[in-house]
C-alpha positions in Angstrom: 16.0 -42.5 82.6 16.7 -40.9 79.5 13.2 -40.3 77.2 11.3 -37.7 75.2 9.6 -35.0 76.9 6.4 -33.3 76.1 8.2 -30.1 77.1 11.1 -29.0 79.2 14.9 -30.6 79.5 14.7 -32.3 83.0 11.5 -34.1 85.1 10.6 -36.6 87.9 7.8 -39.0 87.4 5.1 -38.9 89.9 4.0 -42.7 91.6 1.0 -42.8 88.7 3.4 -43.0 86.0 2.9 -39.5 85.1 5.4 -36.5 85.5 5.2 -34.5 88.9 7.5 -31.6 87.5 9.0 -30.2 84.5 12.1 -28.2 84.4 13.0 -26.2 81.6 16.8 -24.8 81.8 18.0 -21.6 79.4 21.0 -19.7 79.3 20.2 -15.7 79.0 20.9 -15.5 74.8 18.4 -18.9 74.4 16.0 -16.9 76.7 16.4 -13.7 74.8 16.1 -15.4 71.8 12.8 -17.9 72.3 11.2 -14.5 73.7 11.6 -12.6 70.8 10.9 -14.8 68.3 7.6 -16.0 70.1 8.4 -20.0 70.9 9.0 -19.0 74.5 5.1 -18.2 74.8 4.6 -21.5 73.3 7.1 -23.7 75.3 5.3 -21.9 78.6 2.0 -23.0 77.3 2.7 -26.9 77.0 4.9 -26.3 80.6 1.5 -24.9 82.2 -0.2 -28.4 81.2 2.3 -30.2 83.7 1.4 -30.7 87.2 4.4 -28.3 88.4 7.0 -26.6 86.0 9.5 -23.8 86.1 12.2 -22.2 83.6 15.2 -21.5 85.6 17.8 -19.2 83.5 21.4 -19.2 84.0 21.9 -16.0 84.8 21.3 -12.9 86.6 18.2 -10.7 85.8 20.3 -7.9 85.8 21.4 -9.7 82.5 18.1 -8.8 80.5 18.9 -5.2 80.7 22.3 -5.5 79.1 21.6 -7.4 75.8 22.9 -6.5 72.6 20.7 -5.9 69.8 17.6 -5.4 71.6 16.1 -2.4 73.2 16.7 -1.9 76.9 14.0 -3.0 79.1 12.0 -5.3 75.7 13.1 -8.7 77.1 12.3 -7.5 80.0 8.9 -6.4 78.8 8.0 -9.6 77.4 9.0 -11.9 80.6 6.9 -9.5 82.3 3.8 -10.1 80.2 4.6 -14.2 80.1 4.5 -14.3 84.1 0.9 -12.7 84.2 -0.3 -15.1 81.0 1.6 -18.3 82.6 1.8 -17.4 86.5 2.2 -21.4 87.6 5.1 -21.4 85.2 8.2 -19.2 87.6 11.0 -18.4 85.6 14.0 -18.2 88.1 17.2 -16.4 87.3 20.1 -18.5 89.2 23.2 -16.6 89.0 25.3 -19.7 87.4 25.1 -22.9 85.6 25.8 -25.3 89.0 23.3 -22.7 90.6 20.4 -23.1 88.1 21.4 -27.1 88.5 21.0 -27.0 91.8 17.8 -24.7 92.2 16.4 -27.4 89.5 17.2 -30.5 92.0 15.1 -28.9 94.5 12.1 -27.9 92.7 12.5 -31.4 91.5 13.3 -33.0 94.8 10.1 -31.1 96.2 7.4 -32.0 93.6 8.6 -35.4 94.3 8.1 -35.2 98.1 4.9 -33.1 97.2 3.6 -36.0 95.4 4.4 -39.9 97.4 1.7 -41.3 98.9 1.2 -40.9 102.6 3.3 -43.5 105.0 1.2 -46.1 106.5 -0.4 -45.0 109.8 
């Protein structure tokens, strides 16, 4: 189903109605960018209300250290000090598009498993 968020781009709803996981998905410049101008902080905030939610990036981390127009190591800096403020909120660097996709199915697929009730005994 297609439906407003309260954060993030993809989710699976747990049996309760509710969401089991969030997954918010960024290329390296939209990463770069929300970190620097602060709403990255913000968007990890309202991800750490969720029962289970990640960031993946499509990229490399190796990426961070090559941006243009920011000091070497800054982004780098800043993801650094989000993962102490938000550690239940991962951000994963998958090396691709169809990569970062596919690391997001899981996380999904598993919060789903994570979350059915138990099979009748």
């Amino acid at each position: 189903d297609r439906r407003a968020l309260p954060a993030g781009d993809y989710a699976v709803e747990a049996p309760d109605g509710g969401l089991a996981a969030v997954v918010e998905r960024k290329t390296l410049a939209d990463l770069a960018t929300s970190l620097v101008d602060g709403s990255l902080n913000y968007l990890l905030a309202e991800l750490a209300e969720q029962p289970h939610a990640a960031v993946v990036v499509e990229d490399r981390y190796a990426g961070v250290f090559k941006l243009e127009h920011v000091q070497p190591g800054f982004v780098a800096d800043l993801l650094g000090a989000l993962a102490v403020r938000y550690p239940d909120v991962p951000v994963v660097f998958c090396d691709t598009r169809p990569l970062a996709q596919e690391w997001a199915y899981r996380f999904l697929g598993a919060a789903v498993a994570g979350v059915r009730p138990a099979a009748p005994g």
